[in-house]
C-alpha positions in Angstrom: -28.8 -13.8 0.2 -25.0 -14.5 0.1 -24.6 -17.7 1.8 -20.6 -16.1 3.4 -19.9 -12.9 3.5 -16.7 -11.6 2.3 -13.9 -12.3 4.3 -10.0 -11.4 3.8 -7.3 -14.4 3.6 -5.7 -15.2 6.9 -2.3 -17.0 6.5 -1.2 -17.4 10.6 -3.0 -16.5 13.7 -0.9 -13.1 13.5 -2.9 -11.6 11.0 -5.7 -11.5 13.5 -4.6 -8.7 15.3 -5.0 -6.2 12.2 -8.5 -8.0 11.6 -9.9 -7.6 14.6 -9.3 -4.1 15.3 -11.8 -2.4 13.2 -14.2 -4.7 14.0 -14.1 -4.6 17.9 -13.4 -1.1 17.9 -17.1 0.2 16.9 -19.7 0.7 19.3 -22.0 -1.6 18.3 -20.7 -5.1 17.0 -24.0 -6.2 14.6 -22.5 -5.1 11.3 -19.4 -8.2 12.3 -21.3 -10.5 14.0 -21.1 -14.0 12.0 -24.0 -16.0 11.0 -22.6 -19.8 10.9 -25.7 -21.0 9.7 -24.8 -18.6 6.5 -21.6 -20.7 5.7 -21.0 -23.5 3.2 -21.6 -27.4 5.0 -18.1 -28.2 2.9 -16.3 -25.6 5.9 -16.5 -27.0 8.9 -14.0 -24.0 10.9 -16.7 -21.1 9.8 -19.3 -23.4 11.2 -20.3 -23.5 15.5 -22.6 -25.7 15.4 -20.5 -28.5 14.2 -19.2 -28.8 17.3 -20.0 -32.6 18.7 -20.2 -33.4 22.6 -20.9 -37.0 21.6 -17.5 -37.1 19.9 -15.5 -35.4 22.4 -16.9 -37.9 24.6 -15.7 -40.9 22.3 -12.3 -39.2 21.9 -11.4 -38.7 26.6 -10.4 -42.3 26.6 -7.3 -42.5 24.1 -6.7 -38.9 25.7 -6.8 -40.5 29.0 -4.5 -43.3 28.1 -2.1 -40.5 26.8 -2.3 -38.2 29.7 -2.0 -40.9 32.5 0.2 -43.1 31.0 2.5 -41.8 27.9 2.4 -37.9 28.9 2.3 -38.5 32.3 0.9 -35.0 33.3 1.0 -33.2 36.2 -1.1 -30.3 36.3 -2.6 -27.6 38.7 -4.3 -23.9 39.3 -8.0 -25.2 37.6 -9.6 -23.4 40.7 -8.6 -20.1 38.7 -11.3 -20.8 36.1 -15.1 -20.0 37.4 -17.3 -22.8 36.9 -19.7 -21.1 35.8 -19.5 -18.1 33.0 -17.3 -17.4 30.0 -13.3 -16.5 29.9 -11.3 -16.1 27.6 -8.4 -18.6 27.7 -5.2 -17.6 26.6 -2.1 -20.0 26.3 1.5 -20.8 25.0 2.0 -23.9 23.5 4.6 -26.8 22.3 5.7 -30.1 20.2 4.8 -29.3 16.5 1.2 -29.8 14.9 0.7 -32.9 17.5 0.5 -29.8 20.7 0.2 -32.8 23.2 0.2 -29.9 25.9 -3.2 -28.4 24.0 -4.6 -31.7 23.8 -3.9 -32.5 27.6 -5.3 -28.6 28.8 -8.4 -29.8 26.3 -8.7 -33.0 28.5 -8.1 -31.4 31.6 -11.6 -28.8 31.2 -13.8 -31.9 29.8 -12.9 -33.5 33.1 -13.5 -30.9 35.1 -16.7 -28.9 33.6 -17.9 -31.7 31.0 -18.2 -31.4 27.3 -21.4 -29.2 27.7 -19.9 -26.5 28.8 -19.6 -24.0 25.4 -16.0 -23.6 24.5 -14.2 -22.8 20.9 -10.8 -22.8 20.1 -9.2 -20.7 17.6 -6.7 -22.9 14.9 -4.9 -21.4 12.5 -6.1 -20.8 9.1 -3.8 -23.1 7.4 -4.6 -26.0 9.7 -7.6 -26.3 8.3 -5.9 -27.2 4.7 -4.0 -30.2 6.1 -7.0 -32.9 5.5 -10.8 -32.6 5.4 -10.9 -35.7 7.7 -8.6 -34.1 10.6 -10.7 -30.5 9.4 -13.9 -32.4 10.3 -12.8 -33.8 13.8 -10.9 -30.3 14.6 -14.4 -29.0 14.2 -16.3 -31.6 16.3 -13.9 -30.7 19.3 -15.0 -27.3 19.2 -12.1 -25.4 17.0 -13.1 -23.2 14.4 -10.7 -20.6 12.0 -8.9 -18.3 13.5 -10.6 -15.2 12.2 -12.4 -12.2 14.0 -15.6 -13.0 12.9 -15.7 -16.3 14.8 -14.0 -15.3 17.7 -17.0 -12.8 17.9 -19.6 -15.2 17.1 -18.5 -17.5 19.9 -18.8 -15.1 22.1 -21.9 -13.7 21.3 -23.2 -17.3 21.6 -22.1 -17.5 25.3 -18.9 -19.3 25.1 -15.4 -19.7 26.2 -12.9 -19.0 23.8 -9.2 -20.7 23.5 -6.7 -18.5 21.8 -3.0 -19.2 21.3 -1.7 -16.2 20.0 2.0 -17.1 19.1 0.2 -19.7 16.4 2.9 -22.3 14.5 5.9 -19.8 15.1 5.2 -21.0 19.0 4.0 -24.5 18.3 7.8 -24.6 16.3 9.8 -22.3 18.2 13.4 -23.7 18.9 14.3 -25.7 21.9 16.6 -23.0 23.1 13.1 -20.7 23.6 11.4 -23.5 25.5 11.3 -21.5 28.6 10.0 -18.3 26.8 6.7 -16.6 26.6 6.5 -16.5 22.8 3.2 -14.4 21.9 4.7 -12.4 19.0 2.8 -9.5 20.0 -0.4 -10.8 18.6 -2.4 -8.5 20.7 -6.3 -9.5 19.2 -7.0 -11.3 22.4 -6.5 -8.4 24.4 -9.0 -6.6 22.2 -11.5 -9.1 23.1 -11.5 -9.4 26.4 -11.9 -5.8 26.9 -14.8 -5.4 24.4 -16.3 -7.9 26.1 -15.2 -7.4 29.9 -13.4 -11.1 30.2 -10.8 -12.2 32.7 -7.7 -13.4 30.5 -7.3 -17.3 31.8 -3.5 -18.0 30.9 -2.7 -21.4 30.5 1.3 -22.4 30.3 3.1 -25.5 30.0 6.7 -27.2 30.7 8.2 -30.8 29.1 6.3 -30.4 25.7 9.0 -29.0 24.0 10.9 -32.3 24.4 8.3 -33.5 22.7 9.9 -32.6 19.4 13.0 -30.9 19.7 13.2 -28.0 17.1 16.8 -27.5 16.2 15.8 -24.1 14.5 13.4 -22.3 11.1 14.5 -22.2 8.2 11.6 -20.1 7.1 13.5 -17.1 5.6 15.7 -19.2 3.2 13.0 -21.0 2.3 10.7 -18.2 1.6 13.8 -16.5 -0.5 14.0 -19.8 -2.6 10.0 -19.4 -3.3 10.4 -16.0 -4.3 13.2 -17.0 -6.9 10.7 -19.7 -8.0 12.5 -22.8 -6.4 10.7 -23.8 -4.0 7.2 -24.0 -4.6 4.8 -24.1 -1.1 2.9 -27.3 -1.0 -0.8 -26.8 -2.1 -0.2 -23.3 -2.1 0.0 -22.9 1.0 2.2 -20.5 2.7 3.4 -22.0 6.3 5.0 -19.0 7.9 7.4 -21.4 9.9 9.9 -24.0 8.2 11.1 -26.0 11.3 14.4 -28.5 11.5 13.9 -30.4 14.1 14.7 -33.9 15.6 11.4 -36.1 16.8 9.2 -39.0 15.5 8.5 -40.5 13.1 11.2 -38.7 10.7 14.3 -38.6 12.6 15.8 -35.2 11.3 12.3 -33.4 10.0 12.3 -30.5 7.3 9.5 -28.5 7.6 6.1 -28.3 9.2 5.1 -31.6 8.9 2.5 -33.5 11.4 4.4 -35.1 13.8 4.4 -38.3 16.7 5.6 -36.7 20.1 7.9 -38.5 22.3 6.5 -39.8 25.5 7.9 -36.8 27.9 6.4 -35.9 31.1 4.2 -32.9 30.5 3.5 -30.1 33.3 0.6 -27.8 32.7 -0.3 -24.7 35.0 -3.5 -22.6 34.8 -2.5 -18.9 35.8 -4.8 -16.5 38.2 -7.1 -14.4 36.0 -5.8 -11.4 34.8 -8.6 -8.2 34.9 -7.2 -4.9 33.5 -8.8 -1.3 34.9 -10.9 -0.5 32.5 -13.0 -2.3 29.8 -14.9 -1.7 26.7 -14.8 -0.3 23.2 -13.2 2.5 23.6 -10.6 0.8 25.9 -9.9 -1.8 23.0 -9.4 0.9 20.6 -6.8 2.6 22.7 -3.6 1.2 21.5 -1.4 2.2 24.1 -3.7 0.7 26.6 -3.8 -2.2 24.5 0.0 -2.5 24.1 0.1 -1.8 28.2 -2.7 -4.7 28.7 -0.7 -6.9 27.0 2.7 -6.2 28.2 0.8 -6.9 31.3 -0.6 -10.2 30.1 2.9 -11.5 28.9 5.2 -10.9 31.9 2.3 -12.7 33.9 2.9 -15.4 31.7 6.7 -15.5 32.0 6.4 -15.2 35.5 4.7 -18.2 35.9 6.6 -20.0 33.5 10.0 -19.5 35.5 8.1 -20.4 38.4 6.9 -23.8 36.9 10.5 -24.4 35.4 11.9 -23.6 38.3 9.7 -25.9 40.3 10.0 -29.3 38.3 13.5 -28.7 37.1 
């Protein structure tokens, strides 16, 4: 038996959207569906059961110190989530690879439906190539690799899934886009919820981007200079985003390198549920439904982003 099956390279979180189609388009989903058990010990992101409750719980106390005291967050809308049930969570997200917003929505659910409750989030491919020891803990706390295939199996298992669609282009977009819905039409997540007749839960934030204050991407001259052979990506890795931006600890930093965020005041808002009018596989293989769904889901995000700016401005 092949211990993992055959599955293409995913660079960013956008090449989920071509992945996902075929797969959530069929009728029936058993030829996809994942077997973690089936994948190598040495990768913890194809793996579900590596998820730890005992660690999360070790880990809410430096997050509470954060949240109370250095973020200082002020949140609201958690009634929108059922307590009971799965959704599929769908969010926009700031500050570099530290995502202090993430970590404080993270905090936010443990507190309010404890670290039982099954929830996965989806993390880019190429996160997972940053250290085995941060790969390890990412998987502890739930995340796996941002691929179909364990979307799908999280579902299938009963759980919540986290998905941030705009991946490290939104983590790094520039400070000028901080009050922008910045999803780059990564539309897999819409795919999902209709095969599998979810609410969409959007989740927004304001403050994070000061965080780390991205000046701009210098992603396309620096891919040109790879091309040419001058600039060679570290480990092999291809990015997708090449940040300049002013934060700690590096002053002025080149590139997407893990960051320390500055202590700003962080505002987080969970959205009302967004249900579309009809579901199912042959909805999710409509793409001008899907393109329709979501339009739908991105204004409602933008919405209440202006709303939240407006409010704390």
């Amino acid at each position: 038996m092949s211990r993992h099956p055959t599955i293409p390279t995913l660079s960013t979180e956008a090449s989920l959207t071509d992945a996902i189609a075929p797969l959530i388009s069929e009728p029936a989903l058993a030829s996809s569906k994942f077997d973690e058990n089936s994948a190598p010990l040495s990768s913890p992101g194809w793996c579900l059961n590596r998820r730890d409750p005992g660690f999360i719980r070790a880990c809410l106390p430096w997050w509470e110190w954060a949240y109370r005291y250095y973020f200082r967050v002020q949140t609201a809308g958690w009634e929108s989530i059922p307590a009971v049930g799965q959704v599929l969570i769908v969010g926009s997200h700031n500050g570099g690879f530290a995502a202090p917003d993430m970590f404080m929505m993270m905090l936010d659910w443990f507190w309010r439906f404890g670290v039982e409750r099954p929830a996965y989030g989806l993390m880019d491919a190429n996160a997972w190539k940053l250290h085995p020891s941060l790969s390890e803990s990412a998987a502890k706390l739930g995340a796996v690799v941002a691929h179909p295939k364990m979307a799908i199996a999280a579902l299938d298992h009963g759980a919540s899934v986290l998905v941030y669609p705009g991946g490290v282009r939104d983590l790094f977009r520039p400070h000028y886009l901080r009050d922008r819905i910045c999803l780059f039409n990564n539309q897999a997540f819409v795919k999902l919820a209709l095969r599998y007749e979810l609410p969409i839960i959007p989740v927004i934030s304001h403050g994070a981007h000061d965080t780390l204050m991205v000046l701009g991407d210098a992603y396309p001259l620096v891919e040109q200079l790879h091309r040419w052979g001058l600039f060679p990506w570290v480990n092999g890795v291809n990015p997708g985003v090449f940040p300049v931006y002013l934060g700690l600890p590096w002053g002025v930093g080149l590139g997407p390198l893990p960051n320390l965020p500055l202590p700003m005041t962080i505002h987080t808002q969970v959205c009302q549920p967004v249900w579309f009018s009809r579901y199912g596989a042959e909805a999710a293989g409509d793409r001008a439904y899907v393109n329709a769904c979501y339009e739908q889901v991105q204004n409602h995000m933008q919405r209440s982003l202006d709303h939240l700016t407006a409010n704390v401005s």
